[in-house]
C-alpha positions in Angstrom: -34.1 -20.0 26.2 -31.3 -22.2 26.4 -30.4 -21.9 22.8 -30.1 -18.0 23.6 -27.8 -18.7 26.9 -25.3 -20.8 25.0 -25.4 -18.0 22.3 -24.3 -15.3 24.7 -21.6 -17.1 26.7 -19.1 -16.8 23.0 -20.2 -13.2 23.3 -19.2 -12.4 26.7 -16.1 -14.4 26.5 -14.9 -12.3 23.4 -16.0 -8.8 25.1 -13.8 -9.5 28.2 -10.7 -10.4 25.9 -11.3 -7.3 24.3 -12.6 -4.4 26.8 -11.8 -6.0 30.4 -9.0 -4.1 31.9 -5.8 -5.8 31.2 -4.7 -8.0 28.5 -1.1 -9.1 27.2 0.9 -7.4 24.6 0.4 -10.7 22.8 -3.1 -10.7 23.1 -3.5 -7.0 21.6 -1.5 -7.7 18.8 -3.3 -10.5 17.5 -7.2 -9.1 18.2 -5.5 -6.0 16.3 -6.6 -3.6 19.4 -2.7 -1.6 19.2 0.4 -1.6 17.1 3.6 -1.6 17.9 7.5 -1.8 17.2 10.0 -2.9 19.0 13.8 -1.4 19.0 17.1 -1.5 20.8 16.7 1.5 23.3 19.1 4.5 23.1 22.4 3.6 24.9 22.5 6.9 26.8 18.8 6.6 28.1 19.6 3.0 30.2 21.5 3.7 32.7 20.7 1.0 35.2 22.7 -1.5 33.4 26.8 -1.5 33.1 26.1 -2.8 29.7 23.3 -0.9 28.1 22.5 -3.2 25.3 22.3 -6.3 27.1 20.4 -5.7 30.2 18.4 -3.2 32.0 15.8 -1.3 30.3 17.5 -2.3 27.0 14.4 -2.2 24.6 12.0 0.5 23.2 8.3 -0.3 22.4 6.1 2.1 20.8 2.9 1.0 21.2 -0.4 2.6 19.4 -3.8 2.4 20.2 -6.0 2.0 17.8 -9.6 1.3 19.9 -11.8 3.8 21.1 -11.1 2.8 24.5 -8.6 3.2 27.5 -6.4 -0.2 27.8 -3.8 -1.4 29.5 -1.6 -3.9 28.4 0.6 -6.8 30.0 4.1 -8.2 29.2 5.1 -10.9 30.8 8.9 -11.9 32.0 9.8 -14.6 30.3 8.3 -12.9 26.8 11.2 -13.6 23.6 11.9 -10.7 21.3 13.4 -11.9 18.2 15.8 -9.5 15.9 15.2 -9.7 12.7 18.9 -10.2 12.2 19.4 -13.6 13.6 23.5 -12.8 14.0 21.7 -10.5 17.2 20.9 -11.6 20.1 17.5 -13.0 20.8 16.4 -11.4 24.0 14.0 -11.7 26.6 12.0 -10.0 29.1 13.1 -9.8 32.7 10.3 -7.5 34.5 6.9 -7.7 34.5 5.4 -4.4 33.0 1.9 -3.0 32.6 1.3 -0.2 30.1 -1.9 1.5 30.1 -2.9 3.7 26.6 -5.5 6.2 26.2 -7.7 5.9 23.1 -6.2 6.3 19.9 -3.1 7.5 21.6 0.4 6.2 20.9 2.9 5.6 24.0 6.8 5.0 23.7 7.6 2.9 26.8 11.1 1.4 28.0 11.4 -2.9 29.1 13.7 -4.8 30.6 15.4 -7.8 28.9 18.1 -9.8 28.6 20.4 -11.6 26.2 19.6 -15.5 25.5 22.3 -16.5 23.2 25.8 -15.6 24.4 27.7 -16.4 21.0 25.6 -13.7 18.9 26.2 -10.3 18.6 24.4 -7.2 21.2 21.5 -5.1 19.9 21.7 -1.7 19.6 19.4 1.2 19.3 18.1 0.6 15.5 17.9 -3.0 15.9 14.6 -4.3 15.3 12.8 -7.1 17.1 9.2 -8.8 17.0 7.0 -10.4 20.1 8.0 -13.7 20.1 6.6 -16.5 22.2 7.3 -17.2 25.6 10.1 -19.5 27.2 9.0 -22.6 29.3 10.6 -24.6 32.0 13.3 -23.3 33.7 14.3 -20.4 31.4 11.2 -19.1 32.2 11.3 -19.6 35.8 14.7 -17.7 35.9 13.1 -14.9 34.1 10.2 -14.7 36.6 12.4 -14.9 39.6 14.4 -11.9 38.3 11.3 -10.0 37.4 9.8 -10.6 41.3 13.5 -9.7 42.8 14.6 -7.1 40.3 17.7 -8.7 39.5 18.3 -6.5 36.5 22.5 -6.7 37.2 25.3 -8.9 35.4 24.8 -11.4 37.9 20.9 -12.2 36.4 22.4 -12.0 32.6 24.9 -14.3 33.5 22.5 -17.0 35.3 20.4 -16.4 31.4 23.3 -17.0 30.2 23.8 -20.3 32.1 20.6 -22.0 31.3 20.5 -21.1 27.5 24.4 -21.7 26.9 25.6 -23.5 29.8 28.0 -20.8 30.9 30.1 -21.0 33.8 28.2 -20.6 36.8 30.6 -19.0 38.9 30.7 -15.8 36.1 27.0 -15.4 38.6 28.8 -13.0 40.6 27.1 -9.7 42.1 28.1 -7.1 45.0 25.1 -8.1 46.6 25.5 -11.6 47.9 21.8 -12.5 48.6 20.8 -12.0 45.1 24.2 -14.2 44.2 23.5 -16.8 46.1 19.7 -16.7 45.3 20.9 -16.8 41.4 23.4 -19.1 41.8 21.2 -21.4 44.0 18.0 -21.5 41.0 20.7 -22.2 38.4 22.3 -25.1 40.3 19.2 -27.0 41.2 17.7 -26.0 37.6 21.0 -28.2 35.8 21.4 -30.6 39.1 24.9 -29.0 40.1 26.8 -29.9 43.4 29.6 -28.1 44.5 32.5 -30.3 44.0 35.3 -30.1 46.8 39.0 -29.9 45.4 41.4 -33.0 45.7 44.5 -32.8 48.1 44.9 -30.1 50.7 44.2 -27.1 48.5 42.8 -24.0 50.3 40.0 -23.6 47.6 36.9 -25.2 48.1 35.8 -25.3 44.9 37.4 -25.6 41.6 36.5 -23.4 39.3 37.6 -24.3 35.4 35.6 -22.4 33.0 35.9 -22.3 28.6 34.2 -21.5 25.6 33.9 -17.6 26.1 34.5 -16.1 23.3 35.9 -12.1 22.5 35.6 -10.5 18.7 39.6 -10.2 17.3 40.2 -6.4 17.3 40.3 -3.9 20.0 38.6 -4.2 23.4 38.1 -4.7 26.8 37.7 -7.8 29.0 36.4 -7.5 32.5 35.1 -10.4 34.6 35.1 -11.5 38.3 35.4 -14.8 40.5 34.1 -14.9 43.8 35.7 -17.9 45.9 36.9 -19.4 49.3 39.8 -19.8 51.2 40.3 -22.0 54.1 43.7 -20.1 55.1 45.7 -16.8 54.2 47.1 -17.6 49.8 49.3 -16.3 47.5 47.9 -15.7 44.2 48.7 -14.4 40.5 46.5 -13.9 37.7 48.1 -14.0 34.4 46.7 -14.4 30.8 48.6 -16.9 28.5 48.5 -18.1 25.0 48.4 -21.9 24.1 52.7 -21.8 24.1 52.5 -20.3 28.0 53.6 -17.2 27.2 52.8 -14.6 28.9 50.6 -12.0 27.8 48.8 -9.9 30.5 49.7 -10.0 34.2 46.7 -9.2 37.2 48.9 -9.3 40.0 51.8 -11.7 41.0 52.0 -12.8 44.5 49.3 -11.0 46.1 48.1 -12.2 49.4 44.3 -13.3 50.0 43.0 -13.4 53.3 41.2 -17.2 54.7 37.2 -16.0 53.9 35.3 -15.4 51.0 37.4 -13.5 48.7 36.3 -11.6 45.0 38.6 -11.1 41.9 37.6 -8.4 39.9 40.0 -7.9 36.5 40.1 -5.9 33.7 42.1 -6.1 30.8 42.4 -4.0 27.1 43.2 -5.8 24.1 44.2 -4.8 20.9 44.8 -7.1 17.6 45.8 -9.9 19.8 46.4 -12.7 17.4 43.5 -15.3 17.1 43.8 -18.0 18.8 43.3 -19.5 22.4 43.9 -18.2 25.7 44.1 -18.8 29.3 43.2 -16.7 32.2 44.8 -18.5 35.3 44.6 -17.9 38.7 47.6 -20.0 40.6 49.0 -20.5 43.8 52.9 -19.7 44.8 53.1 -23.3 44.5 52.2 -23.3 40.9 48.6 -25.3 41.8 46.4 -23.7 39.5 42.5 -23.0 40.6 41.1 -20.9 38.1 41.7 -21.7 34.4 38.8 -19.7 31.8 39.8 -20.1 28.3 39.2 -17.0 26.4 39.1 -17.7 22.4 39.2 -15.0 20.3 38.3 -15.0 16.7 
């Protein structure tokens, strides 16, 4: 009798893999219960996201069943996708999604995901990508924490974004201030950041100096934003200038922000700029600069 117990415990184990309710995507694949493939979604079909191929629901699975049963399958925030083309972003999932499949029945289903290398280039609709495995520590903490809020904005790309390539922190910037202070708070105790007070009697709390972004030489459009403090009424311009101080793009020049919280929002277009460096400052009518993000394009 015992031999026959210890027999059927492997048996049971390996029937509740396979026919209990849920299971992951990973899981599937491997025990060969579905197919799938994995794409860029259609730009036109993801409109939650003001950039369609980096966040929202940004990918396309097609999944088939190939059992004789009704399943549902589980993926899990935090999951990689990897392009086949590594000069594409790897990207991961940011929402926790269950996707249930008749029998023998295939199912094209939208995810969520987001962009884990900022350098590389965006994925688009006939990119291909393959499960890959999932992140660990605080990468995949962030990607949970999005998935439970449904962070699926800028603000969450941008706090990936910090974690996997040390981006500037204060690009975690979102209209709704709870979920930029949640972000922003994760990402600061994830690195051990402190807010660090500027020198002198400057009305900015915090100094904000920001490089390494990088925009593709051609044609284009930069937009960003800066959220910030003020401890009295300021005077600020926002200029872009090359590595000579010349002058290439003006914001505004001399515009008055009120004591408070204040947010920047700029947009610029480019076209055939040369390569090189460049600085977007934000100064004073003093001259004191607060803000200085290099933009390098190449």
């Amino acid at each position: 009798m015992k031999k026959l117990v210890v027999l059927a415990i492997p048996f049971f184990i390996y029937s509740a893999i396979v026919y209990g309710d849920t299971i992951t995507l990973s899981q599937a694949v491997k025990l060969k219960m579905i197919s799938i493939s994995i794409s860029g979604a259609p730009a036109n079909e993801n409109s939650e996201s003001y950039t369609p191929s980096y966040t929202g629901q940004c990918i396309q699975m097609k999944v088939e069943n190939l059992t004789d049963k009704d399943i549902k399958v589980f993926l899990e925030a935090g999951r990689f996708l990897n392009p086949d083309d590594t000069t594409i972003q790897r990207m991961i999932v940011t929402k926790d999604q269950m996707i249930a499949i008749q029998k023998k029945q295939t199912k094209i289903s939208k995810a969520c995901a987001m962009c884990s290398q900022l350098l590389n280039h965006a994925p688009g609709p006939a990119t291909p990508f393959s499960l890959g495995k999932k992140a660990e520590g605080k990468l995949l903490e962030l990607a949970q924490l999005i998935s439970k809020n449904n962070f699926q904005s800028n603000a969450a790309q941008s706090a990936i974004w910090a974690i996997t390539d040390n981006d500037d922190i204060y690009n975690i910037c979102s209209d709704n201030k709870e979920e930029s202070k949640i972000l922003r708070t994760f990402v600061k105790e994830a690195k051990g950041l402190t807010d660090v007070d500027v020198a002198g009697n400057a009305p900015f709390k915090l100094d904000i100096n920001a490089d390494g972004t990088f925009v593709k030489y051609s044609a284009g459009k930069i937009t960003g934003s800066f959220e910030f403090e003020l401890t009295k009424d300021t005077k600020m311009s926002m200029v872009l200038v090359n590595e000579k101080g010349e002058q290439i793009w003006k914001w505004s020049k001399d515009y008055t922000f009120m004591a408070g919280t204040n947010t920047i929002s700029y947009e610029f277009g480019y076209n055939h700029i040369p390569v090189g460096n460049y600085h977007l400052k934000l100064t004073d009518d003093m001259g004191n600069v607060f803000i200085n993000k290099i933009l390098t394009f190449k």
